[in-house]
Backbone bond lengths (Angstrom), bond angles and torsions (degrees), N, CA, C in turn:
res aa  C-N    CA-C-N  psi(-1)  N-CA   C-N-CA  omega(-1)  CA-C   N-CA-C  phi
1 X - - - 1.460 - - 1.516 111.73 -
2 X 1.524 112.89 -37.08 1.222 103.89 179.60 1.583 143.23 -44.56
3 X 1.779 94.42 -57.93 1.310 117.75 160.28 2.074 117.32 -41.86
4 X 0.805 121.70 -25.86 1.665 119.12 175.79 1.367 94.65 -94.63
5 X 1.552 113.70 -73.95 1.851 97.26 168.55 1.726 127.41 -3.45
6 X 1.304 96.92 -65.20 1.628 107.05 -176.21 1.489 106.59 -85.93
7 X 1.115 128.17 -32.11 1.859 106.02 153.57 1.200 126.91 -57.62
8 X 1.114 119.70 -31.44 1.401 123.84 -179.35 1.748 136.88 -88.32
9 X 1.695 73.61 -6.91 1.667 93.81 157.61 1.407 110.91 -105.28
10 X 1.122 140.41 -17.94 1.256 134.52 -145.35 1.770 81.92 -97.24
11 X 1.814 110.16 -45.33 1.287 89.11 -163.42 2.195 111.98 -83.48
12 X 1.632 94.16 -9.96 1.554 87.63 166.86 1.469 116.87 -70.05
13 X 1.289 128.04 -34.15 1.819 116.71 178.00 1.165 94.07 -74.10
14 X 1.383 146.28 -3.67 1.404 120.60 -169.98 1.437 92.67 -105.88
15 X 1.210 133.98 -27.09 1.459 117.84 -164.86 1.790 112.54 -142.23
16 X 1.248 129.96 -35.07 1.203 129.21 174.87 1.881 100.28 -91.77
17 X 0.827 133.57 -8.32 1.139 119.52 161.93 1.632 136.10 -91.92
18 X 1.508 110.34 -29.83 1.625 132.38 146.00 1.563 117.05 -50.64
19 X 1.183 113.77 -30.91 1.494 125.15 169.32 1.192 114.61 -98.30
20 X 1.049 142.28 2.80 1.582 146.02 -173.32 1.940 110.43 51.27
21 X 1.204 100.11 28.49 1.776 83.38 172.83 1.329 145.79 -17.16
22 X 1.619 82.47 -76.02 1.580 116.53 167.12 1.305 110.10 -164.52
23 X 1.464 132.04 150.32 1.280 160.15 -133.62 1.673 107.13 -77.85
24 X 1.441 129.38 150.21 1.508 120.61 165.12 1.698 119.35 -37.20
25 X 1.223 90.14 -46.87 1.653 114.35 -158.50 1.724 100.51 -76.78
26 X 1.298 114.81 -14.34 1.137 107.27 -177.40 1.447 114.65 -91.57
27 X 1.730 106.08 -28.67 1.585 117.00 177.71 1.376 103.42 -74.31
28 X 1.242 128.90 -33.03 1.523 119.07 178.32 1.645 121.54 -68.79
29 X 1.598 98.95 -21.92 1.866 104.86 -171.46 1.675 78.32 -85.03
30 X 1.035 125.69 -32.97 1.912 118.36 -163.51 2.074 92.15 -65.29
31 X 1.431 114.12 -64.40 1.512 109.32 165.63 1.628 125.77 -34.78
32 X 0.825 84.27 -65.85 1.715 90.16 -178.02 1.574 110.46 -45.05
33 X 1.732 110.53 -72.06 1.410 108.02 -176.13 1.619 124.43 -53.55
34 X 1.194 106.12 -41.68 1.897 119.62 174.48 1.094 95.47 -55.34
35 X 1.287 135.35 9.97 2.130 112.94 173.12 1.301 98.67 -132.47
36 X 1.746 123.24 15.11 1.304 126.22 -174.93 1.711 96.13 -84.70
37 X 1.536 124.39 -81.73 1.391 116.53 166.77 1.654 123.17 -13.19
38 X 1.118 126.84 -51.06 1.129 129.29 -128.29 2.393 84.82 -112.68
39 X 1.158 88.53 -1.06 1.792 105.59 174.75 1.447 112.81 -99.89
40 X 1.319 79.39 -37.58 1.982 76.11 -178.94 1.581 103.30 -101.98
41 X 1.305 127.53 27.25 1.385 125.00 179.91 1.627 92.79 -112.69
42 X 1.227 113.08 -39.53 1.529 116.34 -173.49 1.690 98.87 -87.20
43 X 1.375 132.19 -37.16 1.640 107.84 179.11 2.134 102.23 -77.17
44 X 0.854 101.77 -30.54 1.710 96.68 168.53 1.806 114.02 -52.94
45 X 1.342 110.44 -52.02 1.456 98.13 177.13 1.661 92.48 -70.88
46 X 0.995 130.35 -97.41 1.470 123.20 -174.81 1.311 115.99 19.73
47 X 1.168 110.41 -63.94 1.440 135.24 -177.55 1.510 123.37 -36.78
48 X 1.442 87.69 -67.09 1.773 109.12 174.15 1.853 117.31 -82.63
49 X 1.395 84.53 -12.05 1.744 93.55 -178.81 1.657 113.31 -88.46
50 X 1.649 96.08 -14.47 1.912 106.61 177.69 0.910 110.38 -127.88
51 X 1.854 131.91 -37.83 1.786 115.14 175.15 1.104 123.02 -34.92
52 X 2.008 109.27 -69.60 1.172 108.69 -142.66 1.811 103.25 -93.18
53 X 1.730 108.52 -24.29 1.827 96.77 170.12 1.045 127.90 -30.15
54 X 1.691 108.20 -44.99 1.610 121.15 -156.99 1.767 103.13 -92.78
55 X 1.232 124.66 -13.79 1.045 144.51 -169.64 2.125 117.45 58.92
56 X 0.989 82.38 43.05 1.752 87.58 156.16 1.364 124.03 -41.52
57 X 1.185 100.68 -52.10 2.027 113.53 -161.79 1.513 69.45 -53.76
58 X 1.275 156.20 -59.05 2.127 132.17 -126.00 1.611 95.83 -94.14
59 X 1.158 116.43 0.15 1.526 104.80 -176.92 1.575 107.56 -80.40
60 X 1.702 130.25 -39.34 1.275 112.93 -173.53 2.052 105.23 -81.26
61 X 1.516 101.17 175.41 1.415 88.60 -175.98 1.305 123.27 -101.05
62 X 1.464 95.47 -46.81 1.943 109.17 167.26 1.678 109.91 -70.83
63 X 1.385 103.33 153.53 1.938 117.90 -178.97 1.302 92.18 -66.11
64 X 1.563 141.53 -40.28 1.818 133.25 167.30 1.244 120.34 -37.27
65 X 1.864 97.15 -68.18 0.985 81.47 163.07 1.864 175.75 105.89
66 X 2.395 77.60 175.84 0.952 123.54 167.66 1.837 108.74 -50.22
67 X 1.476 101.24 -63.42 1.532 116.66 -157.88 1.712 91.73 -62.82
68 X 1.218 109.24 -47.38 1.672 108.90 -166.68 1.803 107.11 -58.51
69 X 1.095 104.75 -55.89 1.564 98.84 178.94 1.008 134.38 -47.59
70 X 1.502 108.84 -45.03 1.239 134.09 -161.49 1.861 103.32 -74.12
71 X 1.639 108.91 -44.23 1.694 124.56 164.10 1.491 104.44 -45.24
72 X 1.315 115.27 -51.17 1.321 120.43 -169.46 1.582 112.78 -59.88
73 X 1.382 111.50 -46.79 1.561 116.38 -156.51 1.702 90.28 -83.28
74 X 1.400 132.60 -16.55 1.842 155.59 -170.21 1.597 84.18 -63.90
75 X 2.039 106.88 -57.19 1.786 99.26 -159.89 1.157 127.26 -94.14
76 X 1.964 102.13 6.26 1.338 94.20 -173.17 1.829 96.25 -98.93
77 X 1.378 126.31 -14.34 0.987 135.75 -168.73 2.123 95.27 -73.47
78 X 1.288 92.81 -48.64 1.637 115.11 170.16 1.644 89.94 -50.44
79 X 1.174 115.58 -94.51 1.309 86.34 -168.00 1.843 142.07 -78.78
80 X 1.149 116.31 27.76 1.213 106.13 174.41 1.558 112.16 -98.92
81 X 1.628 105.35 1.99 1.531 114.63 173.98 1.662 90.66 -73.49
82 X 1.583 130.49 -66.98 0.908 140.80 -121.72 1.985 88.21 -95.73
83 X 1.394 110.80 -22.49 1.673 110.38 157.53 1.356 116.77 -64.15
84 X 2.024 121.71 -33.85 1.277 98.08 -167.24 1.440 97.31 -76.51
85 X 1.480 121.27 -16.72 1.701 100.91 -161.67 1.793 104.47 -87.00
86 X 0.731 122.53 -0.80 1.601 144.23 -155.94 1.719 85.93 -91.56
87 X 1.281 113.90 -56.60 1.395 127.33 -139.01 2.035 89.62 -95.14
88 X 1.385 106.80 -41.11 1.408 104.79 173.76 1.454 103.15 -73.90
89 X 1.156 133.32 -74.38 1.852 129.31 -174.16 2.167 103.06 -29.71
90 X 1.475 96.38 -57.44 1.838 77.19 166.94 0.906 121.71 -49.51
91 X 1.387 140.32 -64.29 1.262 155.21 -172.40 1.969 101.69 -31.48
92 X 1.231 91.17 -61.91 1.921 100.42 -174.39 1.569 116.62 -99.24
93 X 1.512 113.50 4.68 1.388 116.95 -178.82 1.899 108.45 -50.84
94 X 1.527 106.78 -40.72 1.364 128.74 -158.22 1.904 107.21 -111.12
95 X 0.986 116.61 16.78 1.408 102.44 -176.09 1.559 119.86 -150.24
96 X 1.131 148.08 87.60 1.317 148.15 -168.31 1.611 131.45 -19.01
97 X 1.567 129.96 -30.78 0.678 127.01 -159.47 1.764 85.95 -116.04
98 X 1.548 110.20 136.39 1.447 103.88 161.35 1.401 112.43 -75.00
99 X 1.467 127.62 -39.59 1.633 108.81 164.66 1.419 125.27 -6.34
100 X 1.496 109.01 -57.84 1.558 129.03 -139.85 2.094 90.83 -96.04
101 X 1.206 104.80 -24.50 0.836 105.53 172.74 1.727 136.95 -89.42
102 X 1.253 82.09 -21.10 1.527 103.42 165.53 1.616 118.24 -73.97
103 X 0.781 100.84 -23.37 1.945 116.43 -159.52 1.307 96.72 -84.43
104 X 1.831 99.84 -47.08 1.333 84.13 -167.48 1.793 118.37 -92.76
105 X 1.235 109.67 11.57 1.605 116.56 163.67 0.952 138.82 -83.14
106 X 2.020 93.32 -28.22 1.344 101.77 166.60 2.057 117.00 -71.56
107 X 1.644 103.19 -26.22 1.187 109.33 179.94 1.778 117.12 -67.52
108 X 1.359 111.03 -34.54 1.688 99.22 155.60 1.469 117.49 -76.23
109 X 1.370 126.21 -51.95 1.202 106.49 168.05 1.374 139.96 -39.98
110 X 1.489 118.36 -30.64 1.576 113.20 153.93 1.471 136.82 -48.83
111 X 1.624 85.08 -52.82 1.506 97.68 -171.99 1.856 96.26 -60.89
112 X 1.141 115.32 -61.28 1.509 108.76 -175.90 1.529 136.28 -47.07
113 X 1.201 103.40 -10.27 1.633 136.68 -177.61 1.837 91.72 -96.40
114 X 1.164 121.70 -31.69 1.475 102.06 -178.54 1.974 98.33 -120.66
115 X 0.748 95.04 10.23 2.271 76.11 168.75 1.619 85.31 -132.20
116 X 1.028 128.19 70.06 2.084 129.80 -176.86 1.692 91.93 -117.21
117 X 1.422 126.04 -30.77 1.762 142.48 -156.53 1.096 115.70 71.59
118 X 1.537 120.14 24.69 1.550 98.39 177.17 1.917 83.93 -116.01
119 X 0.921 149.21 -44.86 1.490 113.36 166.40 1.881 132.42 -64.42
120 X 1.340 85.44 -38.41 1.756 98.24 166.33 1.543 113.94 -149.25
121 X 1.154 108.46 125.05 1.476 114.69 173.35 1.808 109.81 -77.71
122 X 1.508 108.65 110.10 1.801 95.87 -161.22 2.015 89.81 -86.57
123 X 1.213 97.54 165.72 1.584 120.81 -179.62 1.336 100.37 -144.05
124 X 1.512 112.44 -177.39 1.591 125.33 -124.94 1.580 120.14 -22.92
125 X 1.170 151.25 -74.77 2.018 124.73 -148.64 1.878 82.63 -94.13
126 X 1.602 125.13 -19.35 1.223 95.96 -175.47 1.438 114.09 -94.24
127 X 0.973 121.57 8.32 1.463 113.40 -162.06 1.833 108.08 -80.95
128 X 1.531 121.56 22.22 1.110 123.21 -166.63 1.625 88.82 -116.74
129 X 0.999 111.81 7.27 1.604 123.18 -179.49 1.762 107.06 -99.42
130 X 1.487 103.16 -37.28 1.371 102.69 -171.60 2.253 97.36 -83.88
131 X 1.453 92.43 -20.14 2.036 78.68 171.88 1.298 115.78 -110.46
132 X 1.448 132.70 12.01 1.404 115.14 132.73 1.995 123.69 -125.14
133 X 1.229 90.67 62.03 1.528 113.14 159.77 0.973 116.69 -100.54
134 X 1.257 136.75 130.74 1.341 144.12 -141.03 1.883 97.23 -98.68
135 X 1.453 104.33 -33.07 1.444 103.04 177.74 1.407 129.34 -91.97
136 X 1.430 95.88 15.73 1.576 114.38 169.36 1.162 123.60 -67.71
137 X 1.446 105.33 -35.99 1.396 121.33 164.56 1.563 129.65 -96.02
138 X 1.195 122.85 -35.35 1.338 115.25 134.04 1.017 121.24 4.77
139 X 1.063 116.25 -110.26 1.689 157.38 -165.85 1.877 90.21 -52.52
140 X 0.916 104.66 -73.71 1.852 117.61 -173.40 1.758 75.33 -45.20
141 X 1.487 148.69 -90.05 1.497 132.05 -153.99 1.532 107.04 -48.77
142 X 1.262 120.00 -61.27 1.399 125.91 -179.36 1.531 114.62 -22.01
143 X 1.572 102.81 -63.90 1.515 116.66 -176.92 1.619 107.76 -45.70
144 X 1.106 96.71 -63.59 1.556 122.32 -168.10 1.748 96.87 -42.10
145 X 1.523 117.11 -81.68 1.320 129.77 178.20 1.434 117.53 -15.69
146 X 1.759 111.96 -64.08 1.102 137.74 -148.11 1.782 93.72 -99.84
147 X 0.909 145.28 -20.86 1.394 144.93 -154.76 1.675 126.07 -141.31
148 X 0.934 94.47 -28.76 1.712 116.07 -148.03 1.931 99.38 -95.50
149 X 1.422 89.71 150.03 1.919 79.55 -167.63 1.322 105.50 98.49
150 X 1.098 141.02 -43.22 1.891 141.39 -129.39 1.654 113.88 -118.45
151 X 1.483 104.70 110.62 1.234 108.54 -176.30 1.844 114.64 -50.76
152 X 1.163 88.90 -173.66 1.601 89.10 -164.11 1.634 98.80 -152.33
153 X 1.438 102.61 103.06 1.664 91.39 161.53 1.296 114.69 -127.11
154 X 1.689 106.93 145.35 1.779 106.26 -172.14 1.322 114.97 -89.92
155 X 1.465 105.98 165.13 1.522 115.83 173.40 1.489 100.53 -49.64
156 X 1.693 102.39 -171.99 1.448 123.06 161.22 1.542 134.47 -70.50
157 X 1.463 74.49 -29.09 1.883 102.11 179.64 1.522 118.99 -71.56
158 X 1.861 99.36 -39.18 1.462 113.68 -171.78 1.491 107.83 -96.16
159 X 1.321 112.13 25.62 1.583 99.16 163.44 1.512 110.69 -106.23
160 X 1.568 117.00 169.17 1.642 119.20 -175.68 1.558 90.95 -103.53
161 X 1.166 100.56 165.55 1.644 109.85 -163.76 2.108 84.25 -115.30
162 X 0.821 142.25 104.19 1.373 139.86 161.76 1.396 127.99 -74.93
163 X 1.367 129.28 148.44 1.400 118.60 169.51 1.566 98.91 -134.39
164 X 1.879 113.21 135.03 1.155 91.64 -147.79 2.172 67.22 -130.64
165 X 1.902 95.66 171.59 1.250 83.08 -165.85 1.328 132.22 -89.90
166 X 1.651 124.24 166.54 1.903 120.60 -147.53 1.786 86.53 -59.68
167 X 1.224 155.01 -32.06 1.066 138.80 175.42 1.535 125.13 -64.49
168 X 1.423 120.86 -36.68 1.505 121.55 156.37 1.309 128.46 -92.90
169 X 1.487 107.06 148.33 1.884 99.01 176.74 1.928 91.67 -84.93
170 X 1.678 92.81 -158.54 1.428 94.02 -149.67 1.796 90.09 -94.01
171 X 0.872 156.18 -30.65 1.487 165.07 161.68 1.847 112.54 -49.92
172 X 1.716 94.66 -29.16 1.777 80.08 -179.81 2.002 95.99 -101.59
173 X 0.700 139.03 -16.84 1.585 159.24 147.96 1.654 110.84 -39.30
174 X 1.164 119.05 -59.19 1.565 128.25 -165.79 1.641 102.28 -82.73
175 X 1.430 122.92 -46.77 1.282 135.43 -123.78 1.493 94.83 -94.39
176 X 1.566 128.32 5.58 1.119 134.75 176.83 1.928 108.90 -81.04
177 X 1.554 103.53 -46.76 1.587 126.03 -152.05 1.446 79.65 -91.65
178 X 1.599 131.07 -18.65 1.549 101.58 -160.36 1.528 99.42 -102.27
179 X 1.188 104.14 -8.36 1.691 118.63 165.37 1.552 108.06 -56.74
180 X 1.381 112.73 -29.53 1.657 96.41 -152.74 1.862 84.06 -130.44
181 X 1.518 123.49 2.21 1.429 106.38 -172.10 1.291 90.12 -131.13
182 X 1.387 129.44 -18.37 1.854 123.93 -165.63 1.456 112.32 82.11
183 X 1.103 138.11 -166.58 1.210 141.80 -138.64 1.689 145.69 40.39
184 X 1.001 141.24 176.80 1.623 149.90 -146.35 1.626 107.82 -114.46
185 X 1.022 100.21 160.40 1.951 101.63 155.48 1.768 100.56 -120.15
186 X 0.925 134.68 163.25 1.199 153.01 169.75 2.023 104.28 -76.58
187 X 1.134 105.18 135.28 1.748 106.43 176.21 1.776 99.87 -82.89
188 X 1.029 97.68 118.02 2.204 103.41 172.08 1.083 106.63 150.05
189 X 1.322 116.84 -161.79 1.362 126.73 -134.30 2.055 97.83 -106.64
190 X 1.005 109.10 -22.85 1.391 131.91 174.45 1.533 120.97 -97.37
191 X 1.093 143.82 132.55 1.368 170.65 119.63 1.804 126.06 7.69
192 X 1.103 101.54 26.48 1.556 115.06 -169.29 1.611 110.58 -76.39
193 X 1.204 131.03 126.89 1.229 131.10 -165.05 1.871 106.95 -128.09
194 X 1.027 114.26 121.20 1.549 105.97 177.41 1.710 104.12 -123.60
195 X 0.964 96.21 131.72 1.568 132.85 -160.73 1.741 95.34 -48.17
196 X 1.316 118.63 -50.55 1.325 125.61 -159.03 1.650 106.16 -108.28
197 X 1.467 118.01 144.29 1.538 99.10 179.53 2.135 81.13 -139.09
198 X 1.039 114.66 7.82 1.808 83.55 179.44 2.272 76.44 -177.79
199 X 0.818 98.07 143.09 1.592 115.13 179.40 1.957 105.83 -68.87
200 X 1.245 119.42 -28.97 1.666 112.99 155.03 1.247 114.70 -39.43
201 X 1.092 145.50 -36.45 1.280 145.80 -137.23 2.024 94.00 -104.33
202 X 1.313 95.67 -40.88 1.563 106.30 -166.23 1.903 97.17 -61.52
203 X 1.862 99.98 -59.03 1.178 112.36 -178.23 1.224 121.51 -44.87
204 X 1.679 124.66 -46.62 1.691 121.25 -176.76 1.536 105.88 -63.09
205 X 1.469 124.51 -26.00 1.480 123.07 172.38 1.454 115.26 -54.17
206 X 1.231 113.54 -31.07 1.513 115.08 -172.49 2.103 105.28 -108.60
207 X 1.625 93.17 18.24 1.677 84.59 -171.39 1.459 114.94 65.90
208 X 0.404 119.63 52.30 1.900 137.54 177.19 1.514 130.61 -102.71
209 X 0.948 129.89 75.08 1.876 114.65 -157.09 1.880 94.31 -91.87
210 X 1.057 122.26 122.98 1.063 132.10 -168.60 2.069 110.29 -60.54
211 X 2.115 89.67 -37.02 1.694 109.56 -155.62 1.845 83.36 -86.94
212 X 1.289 142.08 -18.48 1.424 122.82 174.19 1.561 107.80 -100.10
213 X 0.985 130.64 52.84 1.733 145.65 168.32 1.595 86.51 -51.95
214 X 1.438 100.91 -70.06 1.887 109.83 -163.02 1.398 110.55 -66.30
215 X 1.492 97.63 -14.66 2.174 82.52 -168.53 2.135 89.87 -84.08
216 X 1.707 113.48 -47.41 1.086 95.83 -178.47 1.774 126.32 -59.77
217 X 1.091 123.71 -19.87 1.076 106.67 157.59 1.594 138.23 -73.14
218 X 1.041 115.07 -16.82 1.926 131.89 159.06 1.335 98.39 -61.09
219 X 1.486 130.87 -35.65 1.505 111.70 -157.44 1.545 98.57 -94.70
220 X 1.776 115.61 -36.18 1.310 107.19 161.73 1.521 143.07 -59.89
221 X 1.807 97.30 -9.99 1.761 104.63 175.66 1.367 81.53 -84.21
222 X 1.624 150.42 -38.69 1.693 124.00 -173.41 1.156 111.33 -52.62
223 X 1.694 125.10 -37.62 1.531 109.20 -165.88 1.560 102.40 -75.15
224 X 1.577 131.11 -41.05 1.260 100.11 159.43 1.380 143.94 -46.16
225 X 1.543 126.15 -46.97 0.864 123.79 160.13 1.730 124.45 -41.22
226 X 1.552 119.45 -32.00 1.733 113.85 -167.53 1.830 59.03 -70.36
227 X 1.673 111.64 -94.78 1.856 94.45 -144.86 1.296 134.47 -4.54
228 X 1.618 116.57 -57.74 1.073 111.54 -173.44 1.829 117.93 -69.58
229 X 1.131 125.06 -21.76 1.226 137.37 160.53 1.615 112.13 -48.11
230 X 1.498 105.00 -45.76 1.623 117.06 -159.49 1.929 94.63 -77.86
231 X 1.370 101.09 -46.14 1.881 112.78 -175.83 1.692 86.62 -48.25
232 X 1.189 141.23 -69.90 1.631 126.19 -152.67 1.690 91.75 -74.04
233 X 1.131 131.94 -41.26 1.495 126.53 -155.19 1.244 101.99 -61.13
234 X 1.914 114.53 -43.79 1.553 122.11 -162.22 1.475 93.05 -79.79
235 X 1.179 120.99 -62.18 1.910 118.84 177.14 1.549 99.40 -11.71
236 X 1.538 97.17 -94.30 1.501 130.26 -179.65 1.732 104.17 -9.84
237 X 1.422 101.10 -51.37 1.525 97.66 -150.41 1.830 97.96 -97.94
238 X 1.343 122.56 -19.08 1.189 121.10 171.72 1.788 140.98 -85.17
239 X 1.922 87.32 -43.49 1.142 95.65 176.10 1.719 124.37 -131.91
240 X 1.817 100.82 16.37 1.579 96.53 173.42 1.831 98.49 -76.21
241 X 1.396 103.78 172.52 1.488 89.20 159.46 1.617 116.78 -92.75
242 X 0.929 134.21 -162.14 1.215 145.13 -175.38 1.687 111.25 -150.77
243 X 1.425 108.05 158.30 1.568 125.83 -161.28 1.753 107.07 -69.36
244 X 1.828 108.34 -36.05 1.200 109.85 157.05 1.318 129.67 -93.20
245 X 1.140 115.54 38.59 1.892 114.88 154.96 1.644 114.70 -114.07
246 X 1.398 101.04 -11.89 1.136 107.79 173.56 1.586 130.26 -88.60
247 X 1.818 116.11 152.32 1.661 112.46 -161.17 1.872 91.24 -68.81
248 X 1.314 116.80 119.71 1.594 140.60 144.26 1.779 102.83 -18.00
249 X 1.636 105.19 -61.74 1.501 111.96 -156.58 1.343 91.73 -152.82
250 X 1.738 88.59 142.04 1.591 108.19 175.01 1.733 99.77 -62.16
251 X 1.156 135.72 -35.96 1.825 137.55 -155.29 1.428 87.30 -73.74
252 X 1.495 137.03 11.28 1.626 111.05 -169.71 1.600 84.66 -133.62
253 X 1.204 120.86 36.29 1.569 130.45 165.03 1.273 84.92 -118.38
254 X 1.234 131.21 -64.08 1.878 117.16 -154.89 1.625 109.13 -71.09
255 X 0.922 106.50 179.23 1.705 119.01 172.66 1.581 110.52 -95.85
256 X 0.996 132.82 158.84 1.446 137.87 -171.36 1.626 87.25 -104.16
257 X 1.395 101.82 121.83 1.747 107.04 168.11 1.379 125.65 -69.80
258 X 0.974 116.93 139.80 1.564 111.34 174.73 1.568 133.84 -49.34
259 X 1.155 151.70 111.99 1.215 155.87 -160.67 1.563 99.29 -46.15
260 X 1.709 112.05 -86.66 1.208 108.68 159.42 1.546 147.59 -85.65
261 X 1.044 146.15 93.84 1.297 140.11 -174.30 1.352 118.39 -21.67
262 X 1.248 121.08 -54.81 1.422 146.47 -178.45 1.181 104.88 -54.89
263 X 1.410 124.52 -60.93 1.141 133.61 -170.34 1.765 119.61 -43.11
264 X 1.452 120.29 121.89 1.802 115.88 -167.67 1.191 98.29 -110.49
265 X 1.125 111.62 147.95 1.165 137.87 -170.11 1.896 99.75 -68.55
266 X 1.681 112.54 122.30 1.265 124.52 -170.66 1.563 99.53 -58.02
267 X 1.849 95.16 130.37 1.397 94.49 157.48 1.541 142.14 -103.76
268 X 1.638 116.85 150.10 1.712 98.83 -145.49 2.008 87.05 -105.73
């Protein structure tokens, strides 16, 4: 995207703006909106290219819902297209070279890809990284949408076999740890314990609140919104001109003529 971005500025300051066409502010709403279609065409395939393979749709229980989640996980995919282009146009709104602009999107995009908590949850001076990262919430709705709510029962393989002691059976023994860690006992004659009993349990490990799905996605349409706010502010402030760069008076182009012609320059 970049590369047309920067043609399409290079050739508006050079020619529709010397002519007064139409306005800065108008070429930037023309950028911005032209990558709106073309966001929700790519999180729609996304969509259908990752929901239903992996089978998401069977995790909620009611057809509501089904439909509600499934909308949900549609807009956040919708918008994290419409963040990267948001997040690149800031990046190059203000600076000539798309190089420089590239570099530096990819340089927030890293960082936000690693303080989000799903590779490392950071604590003490960084942990102000993991609450305004934009993919903190993301990811925290994503989970939620797609996962969250949904019982959990394990294979045969994935249960622990326990032996609990000849004074307790296996329910008054277990029923302490599953209070404070989650998971099941197996119904029979044996002691089988599976770690997980409902996918809440997984989510609060990673900071996850299952019941703000909808608020994190509102807070991730703000960070689009600051971008698009930031694309006119950085324009505006870098490369419109302004009232003081410009000549005051035609008399401070000419030269001041000499009083007398005749007159020679004193010699010292």
């Amino acid at each position: 995207m970049l590369p047309y971005f920067t043609d399409a500025r290079s050739l508006y300051e050079v020619r529709e703006r010397p002519s007064k066409t139409f306005s800065w502010a108008v070429f930037i709403a023309s950028q911005i909106t032209v990558e709106i279609p073309w966001a929700i065409l790519c999180g729609t395939l996304g969509f259908f290219c990752w929901y239903y393979p992996i089978g998401l749709q069977n995790n909620p229980i009611t057809h509501a819902a089904k439909v509600e989640r499934g909308g949900l996980i549609w807009m956040f995919l919708v918008a994290f297209y419409l963040y990267s282009n948001s997040l690149s146009l800031m990046c190059m709104s203000g600076v000539d070279l798309q190089e420089n602009g590239s570099n530096l999107a990819s340089m927030i995009f890293t960082m936000s890809l690693s303080f989000n908590g799903v590779l490392y949850y950071p604590t003490g001076f960084w942990q102000f990284m993991y609450r305004v990262d934009p993919f903190t919430y993301w990811v925290a709705g994503i989970l939620s949408a797609g996962i969250g709510d949904t019982k959990v029962h394990c294979a045969k393989k994935e249960f622990v076999r326990i032996q609990p002691p000849e004074d307790q059976t296996c329910a008054e023994y277990m029923q302490p740890y599953i209070e404070s860690a989650g998971g099941y006992l197996r119904d029979g004659s044996v002691c089988d314990y599976c770690s997980m009993s409902d996918t809440n349990f997984y989510l609060k490990s990673m900071h996850v609140d299952y019941d703000k799905r909808w608020r994190n996605w509102g807070i991730f349409l703000c960070y689009i919104a600051f971008d698009y706010f930031m694309i006119f502010f950085i324009y505006w402030l870098a490369r419109v001109p302004k009232k003081n760069d410009r000549v005051q008076d035609e008399s401070q182009l000419k030269s001041k003529p000499l009083t007398n012609v005749d007159e020679k320059p004193e010699e010292k």
